[in-house]
C-alpha positions in Angstrom: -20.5 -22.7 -29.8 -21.4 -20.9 -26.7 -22.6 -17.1 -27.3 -21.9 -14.3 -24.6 -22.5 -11.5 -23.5 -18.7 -10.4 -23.1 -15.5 -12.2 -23.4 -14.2 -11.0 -20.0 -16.3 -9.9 -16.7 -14.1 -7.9 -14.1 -15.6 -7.8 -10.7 -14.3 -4.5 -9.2 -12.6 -1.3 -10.4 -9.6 -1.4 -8.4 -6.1 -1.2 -9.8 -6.3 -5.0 -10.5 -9.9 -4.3 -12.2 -9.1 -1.5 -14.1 -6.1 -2.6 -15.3 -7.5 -6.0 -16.5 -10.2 -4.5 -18.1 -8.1 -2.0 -20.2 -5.6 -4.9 -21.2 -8.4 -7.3 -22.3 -10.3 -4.0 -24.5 -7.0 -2.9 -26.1 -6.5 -6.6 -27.3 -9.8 -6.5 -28.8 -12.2 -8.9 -26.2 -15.9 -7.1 -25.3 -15.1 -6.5 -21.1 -17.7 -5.0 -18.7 -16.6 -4.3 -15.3 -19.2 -4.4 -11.9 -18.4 -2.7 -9.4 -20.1 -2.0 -5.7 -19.4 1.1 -5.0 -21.2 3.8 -6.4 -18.1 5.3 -8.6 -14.8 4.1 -9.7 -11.7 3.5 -8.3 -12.0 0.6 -5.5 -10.5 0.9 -2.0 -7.5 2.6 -3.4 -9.2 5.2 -4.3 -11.7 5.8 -1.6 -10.6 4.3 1.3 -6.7 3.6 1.4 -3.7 4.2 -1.1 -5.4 7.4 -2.2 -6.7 9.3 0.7 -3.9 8.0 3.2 -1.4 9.6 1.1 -3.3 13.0 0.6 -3.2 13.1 4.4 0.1 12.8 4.5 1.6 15.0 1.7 -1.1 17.9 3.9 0.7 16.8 7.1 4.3 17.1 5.4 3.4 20.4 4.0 2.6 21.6 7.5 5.5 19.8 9.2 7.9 21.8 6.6 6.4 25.5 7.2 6.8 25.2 10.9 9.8 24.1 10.8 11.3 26.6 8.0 12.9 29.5 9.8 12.6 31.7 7.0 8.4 31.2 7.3 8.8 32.4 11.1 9.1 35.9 9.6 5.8 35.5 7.8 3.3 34.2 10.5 2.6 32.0 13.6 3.2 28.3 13.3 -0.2 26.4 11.5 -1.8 24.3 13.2 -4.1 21.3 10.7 -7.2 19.9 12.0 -8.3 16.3 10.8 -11.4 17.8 9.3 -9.5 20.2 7.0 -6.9 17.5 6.1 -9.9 15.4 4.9 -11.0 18.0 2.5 -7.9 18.3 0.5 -8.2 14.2 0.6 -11.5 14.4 -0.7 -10.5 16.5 -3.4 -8.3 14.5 -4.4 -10.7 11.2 -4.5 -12.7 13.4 -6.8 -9.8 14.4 -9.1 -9.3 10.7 -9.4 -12.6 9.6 -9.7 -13.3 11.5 -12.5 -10.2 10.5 -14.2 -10.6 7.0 -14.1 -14.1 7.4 -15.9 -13.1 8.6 -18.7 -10.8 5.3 -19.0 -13.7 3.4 -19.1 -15.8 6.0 -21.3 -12.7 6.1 -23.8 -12.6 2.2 -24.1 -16.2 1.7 -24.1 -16.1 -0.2 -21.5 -19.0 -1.0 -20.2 -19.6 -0.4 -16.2 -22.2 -1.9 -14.1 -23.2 -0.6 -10.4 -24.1 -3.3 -8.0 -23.3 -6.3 -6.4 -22.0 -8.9 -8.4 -22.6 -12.7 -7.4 -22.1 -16.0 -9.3 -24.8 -18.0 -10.2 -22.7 -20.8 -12.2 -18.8 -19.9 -13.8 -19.6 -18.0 -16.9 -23.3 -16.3 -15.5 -22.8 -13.0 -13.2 -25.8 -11.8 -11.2 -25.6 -8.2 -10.6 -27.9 -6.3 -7.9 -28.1 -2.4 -7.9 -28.6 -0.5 -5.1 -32.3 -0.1 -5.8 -32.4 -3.9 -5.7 -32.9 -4.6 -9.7 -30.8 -8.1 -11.0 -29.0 -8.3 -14.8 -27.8 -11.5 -15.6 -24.2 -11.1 -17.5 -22.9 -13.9 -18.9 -19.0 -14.1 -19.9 -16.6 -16.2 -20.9 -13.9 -15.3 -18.2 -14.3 -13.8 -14.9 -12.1 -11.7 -13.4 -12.3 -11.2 -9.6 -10.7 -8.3 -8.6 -13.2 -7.1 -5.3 -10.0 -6.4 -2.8 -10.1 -6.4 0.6 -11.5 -4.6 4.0 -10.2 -4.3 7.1 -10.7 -7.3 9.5 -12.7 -6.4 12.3 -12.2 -8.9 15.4 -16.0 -9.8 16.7 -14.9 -8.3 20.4 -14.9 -4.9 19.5 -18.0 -2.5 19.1 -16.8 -1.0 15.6 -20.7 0.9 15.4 -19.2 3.0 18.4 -18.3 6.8 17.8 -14.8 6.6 19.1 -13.5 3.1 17.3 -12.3 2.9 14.0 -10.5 0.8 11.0 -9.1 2.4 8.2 -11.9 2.7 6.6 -13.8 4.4 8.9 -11.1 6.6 9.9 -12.0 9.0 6.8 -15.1 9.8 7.9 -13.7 10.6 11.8 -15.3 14.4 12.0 -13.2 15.6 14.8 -9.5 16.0 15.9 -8.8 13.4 19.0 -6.4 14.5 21.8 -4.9 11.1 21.7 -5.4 8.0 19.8 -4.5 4.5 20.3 -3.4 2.7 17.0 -3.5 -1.3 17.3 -1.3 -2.7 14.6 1.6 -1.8 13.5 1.9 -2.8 9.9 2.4 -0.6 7.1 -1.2 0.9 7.6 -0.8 1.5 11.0 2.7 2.7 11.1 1.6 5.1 8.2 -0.9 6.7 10.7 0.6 7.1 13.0 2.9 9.4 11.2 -0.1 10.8 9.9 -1.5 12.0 13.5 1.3 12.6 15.5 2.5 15.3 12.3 -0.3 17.0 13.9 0.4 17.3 17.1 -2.5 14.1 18.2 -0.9 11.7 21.1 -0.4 8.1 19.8 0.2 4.7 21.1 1.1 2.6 18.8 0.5 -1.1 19.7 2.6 -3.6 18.2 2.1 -7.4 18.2 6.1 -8.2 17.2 9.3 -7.5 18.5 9.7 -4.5 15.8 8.4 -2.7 13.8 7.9 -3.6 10.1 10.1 -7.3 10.7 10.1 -7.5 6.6 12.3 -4.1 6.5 16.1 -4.2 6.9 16.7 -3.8 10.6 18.9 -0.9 10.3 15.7 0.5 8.4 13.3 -0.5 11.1 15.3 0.6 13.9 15.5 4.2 11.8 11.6 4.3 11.9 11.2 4.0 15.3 13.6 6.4 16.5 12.1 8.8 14.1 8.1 7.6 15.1 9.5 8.8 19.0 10.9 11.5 18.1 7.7 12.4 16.9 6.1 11.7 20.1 4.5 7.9 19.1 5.0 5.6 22.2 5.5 2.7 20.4 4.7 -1.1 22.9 6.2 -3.9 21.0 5.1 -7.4 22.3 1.7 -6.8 23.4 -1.5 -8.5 22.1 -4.9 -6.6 23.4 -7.4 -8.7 25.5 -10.3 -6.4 25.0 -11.6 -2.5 24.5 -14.0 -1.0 26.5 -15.9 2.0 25.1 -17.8 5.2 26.9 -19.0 8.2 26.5 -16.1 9.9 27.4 -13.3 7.4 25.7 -11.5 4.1 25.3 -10.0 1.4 27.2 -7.6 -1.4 25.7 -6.9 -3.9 28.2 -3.9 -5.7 27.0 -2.9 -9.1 28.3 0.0 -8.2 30.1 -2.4 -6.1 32.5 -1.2 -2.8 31.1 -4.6 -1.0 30.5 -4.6 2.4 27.9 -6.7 5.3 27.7 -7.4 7.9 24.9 -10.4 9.5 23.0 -10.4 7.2 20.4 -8.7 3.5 18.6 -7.7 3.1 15.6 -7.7 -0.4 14.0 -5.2 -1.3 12.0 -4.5 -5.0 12.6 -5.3 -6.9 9.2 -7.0 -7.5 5.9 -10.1 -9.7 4.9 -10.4 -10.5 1.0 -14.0 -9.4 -0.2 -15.2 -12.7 -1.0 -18.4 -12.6 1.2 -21.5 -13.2 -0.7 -19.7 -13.5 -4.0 -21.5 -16.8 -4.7 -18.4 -19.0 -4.4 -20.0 -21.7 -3.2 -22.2 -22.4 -6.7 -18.9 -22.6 -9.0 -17.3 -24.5 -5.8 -14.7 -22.0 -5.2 -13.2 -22.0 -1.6 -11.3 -19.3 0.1 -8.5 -19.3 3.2 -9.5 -17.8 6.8 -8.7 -14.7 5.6 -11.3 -14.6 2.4 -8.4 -14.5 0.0 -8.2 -16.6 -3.0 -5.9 -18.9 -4.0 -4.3 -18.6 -7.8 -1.3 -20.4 -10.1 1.6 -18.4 -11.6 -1.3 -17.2 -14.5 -3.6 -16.4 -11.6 -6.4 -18.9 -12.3 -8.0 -19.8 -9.8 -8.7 -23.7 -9.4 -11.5 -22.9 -11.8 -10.9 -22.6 -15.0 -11.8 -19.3 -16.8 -11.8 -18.1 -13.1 -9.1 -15.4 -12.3 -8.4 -13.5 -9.4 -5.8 -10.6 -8.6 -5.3 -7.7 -6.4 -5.8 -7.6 -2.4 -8.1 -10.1 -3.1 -5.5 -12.8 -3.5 -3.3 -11.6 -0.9 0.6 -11.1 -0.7 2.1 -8.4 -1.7 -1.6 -6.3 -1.0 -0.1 -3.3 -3.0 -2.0 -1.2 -5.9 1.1 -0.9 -7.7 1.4 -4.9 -7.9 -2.4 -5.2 -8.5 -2.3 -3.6 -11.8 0.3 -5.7 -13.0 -1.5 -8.8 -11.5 -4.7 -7.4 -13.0 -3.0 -7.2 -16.6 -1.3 -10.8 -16.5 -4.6 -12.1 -15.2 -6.3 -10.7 -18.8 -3.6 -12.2 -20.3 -4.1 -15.5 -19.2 -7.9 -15.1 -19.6 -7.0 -14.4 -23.6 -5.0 -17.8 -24.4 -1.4 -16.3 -23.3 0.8 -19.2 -22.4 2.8 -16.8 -20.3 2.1 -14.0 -18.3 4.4 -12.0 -15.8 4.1 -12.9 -12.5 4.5 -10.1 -10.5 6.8 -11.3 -7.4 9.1 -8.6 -7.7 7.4 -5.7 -6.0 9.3 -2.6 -4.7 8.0 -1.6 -1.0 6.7 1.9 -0.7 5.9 2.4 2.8 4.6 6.5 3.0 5.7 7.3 6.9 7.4 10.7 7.4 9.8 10.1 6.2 8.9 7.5 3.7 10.4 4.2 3.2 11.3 1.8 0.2 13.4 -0.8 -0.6 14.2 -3.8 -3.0 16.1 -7.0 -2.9 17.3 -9.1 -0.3 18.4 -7.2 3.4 21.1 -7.8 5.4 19.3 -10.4 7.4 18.3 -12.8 4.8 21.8 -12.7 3.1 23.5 -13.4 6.5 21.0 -16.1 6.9 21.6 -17.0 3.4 25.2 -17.0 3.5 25.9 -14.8 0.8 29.2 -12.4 1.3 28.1 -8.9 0.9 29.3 -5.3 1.8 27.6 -2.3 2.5 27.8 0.9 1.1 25.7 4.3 2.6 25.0 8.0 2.2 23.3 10.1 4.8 20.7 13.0 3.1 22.3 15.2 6.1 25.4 15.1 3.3 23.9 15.9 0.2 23.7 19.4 -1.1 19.8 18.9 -2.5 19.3 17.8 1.3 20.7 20.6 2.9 18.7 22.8 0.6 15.2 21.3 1.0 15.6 20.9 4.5 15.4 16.9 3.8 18.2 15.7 5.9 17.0 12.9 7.6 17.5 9.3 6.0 19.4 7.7 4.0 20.4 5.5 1.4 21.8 2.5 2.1 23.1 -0.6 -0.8 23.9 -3.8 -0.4 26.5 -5.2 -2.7 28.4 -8.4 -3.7 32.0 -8.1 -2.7 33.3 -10.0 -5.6 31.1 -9.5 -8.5 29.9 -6.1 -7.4 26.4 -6.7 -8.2 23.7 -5.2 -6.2 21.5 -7.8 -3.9 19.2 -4.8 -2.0 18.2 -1.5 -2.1 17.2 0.4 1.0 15.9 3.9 1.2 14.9 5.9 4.3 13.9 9.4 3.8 11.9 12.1 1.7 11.2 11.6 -1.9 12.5 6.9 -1.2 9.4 5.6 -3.0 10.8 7.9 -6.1 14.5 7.2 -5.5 14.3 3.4 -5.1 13.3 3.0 -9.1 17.0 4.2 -9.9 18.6 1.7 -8.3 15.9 -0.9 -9.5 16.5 -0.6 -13.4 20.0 -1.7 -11.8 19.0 -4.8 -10.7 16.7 -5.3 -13.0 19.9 -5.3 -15.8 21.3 -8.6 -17.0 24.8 -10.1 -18.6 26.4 -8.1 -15.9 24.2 -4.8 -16.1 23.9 -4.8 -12.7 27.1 -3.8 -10.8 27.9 -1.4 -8.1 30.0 0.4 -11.0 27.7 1.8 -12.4 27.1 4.4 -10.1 30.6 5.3 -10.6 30.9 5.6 -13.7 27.7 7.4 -14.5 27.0 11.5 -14.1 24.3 12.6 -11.8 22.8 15.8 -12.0 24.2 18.1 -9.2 22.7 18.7 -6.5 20.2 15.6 -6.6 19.2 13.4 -4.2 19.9 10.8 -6.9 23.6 11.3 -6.6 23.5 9.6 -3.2 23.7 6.9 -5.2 27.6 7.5 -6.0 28.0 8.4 -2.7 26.8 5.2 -1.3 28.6 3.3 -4.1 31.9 5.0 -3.4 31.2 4.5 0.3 30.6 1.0 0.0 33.8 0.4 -2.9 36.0 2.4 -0.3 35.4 -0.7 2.1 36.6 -3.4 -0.1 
């Protein structure tokens, strides 16, 4: 019988990575994890979920003190630079960082720096920084190495005034205006981001709306609310190229409108971080994109190969790659079956944020599937008028006969959190999940969880 040096590799420390690598220690398998960054965490930690979302709660504070009244007696209005934004981002990262060690310290799990590569399916070669190899040898791999922005081979991304969202963290200035092409979750996200702080945007978008996966009522909510902001949002235009100075940039799109600002921000994309993995010696082949392809166990189509996270694609969301990352572990154990995660909340962190789950109005329509609506406006809600929160709202989408709940929409402060209520809903079966139960259950007063009666009532009220 084959001796190794560990039951299970993990290749990165992501969500996916870490969570795969707790699962397969706590069920008693020797796990090391490689990862090519100098510390913890993976992208979501440096580079997107994390720092993105420090940004914004720094923006939101600011947003809320100049536009409290009551604060007007204390000072001036604040004004935040991008610079001092990063800092409270960066102490964040740290906070995490440090955190996440200890996981692996706790577990005695066993971390590598350095760039992993395959030499054959069960041999590893890692290379450190300081260009020293270790051969690890494992039973299972698990590839968790995410993604990086996709960078189109037209566009000088070494200049000073282009970005991705990557290299947007380490921007070292505050632009008068910036133009953001994309207008996915990431760029949409920024844009809130910027414009919060007073920075000019153009927001470029490929589609004929924003977010097209949202309910339209939803979409149509952002957009009103990324203008009011001062975002000039261009839906239906596809760039031809960018042309870079001194003194700014140019994006010539190719309907012959040409845009000027101090700096571009791309957001149009994701590549899986496959590149110089060594795919080719265990005959492993990736889409355009560098993303890996994987069954409901995610194996890929080798065996004792496993791959979750960013790196595999749809839904690209940290709170689906740990749960990929643990089912993947599973599988790489013997489990017969695993969860596969394809039931994913969005959480979408624009000011104000957005989530939802289930089906919209759209896809039932297309469906042909009866349904009824029922809303409630924050404007209404005490806890709204107290914190100030009044825009958004919640909005539920309900079986007329049967009463069960088919999607969950939520535009406002504080949706991400929200959504999970009605979730455990849904989630209830042998008729658990009904519109009733929002009736016929106390919420605390005030809450901005009772807009769930509210919206239930609503929606009964039109039967």
């Amino acid at each position: 019988m084959t001796t190794f040096d560990y039951d299970v590799l993990v290749l990165g420390s992501g969500p996916a990575g870490e969570s795969a690598a707790l699962n397969a220690m706590k069920h008693g398998h020797r796990v090391a994890v490689i990862e090519a960054q100098d510390t913890v965490g993976g992208a979501c930690t440096h580079q997107g979920t994390i720092p993105s979302k420090a940004l914004r709660h720094m923006v939101r504070q600011a947003i809320r003190y100049n536009t409290t009244p009551a604060f007007r007696d204390i000072g001036d209005p604040r004004t935040l630079t991008y610079p001092r934004l990063l800092s409270h981002a960066n102490e964040v990262i740290a906070r995490q960082v440090d955190m996440r060690s200890r996981f692996y310290y706790r577990n005695q799990i066993r971390l590598f720096f350095g760039r992993g590569r395959f030499v054959d399916k069960h041999t590893i070669e890692v290379i450190s920084e300081e260009g020293q190899v270790e051969l690890l040898t494992a039973a299972s791999v698990v590839i968790a190495t995410g993604s990086r922005p996709y960078q189109p081979e037209n566009i000088d991304f070494s200049h000073p005034r282009v970005y991705d969202s990557d290299s947007i963290l380490k921007m070292t200035n505050t632009p008068g205006k910036i133009i953001i092409y994309g207008a996915g979750v990431i760029g949409c996200e920024y844009a809130s981001i910027f414009s919060g702080i007073g920075i000019k945007i153009e927001l470029i978008n490929s589609r004929d709306r924003l977010l097209e996966f949202l309910d339209d009522e939803i979409s149509d909510a952002l957009s009103y609310q990324l203008r009011n902001t001062g975002v000039m949002i261009r839906h239906r235009e596809v760039y031809k190229s960018v042309v870079t100075s001194d003194k700014g940039v140019e994006v010539l799109l190719e309907s012959g409108k040409r845009l000027h600002a101090d700096a571009l921000l791309w957001c149009n994309g994701r590549s899986g971080n496959t590149q110089n993995l060594g795919l080719e010696n265990i005959d492993l082949e990736t889409d355009h994109r560098g993303q890996l392809v994987v069954d409901e166990h995610y194996q890929t189509r080798v065996p004792g190969i496993y791959a979750a996270g960013d790196v595999i694609g749809w839904p690209s969301l940290a709170s689906a790659a740990y749960d990929q990352g643990r089912s993947a572990a599973a599988s790489a154990r013997g489990k017969e079956h695993c969860r596969f995660v394809d039931d994913v909340p969005t959480g979408i962190y624009t000011l104000p944020e957005i989530s939802s789950v289930g089906q919209t109005e759209r896809e039932l329509t297309e469906a042909k599937i009866p349904y009824e609506v029922g809303r409630a406006f924050f404007k209404d809600t005490a806890r709204g008028q107290i914190s100030g929160e009044t825009v958004g709202m919640l909005k539920l989408l309900f079986h007329p006969d049967t009463l069960e709940i088919l999607g969950i929409h939520c535009f406002g402060a504080e949706a991400a959190e929200i959504i999970h209520i009605g979730q455990a809903i849904m989630k209830q079966q042998n008729g658990g999940n009904t519109l009733r139960y929002f009736v016929t259950t106390t919420f605390n007063y005030p809450t901005m969880a009772e807009a769930y009666r509210t919206a239930a009532l609503n929606g009964l009220n039109r039967l």
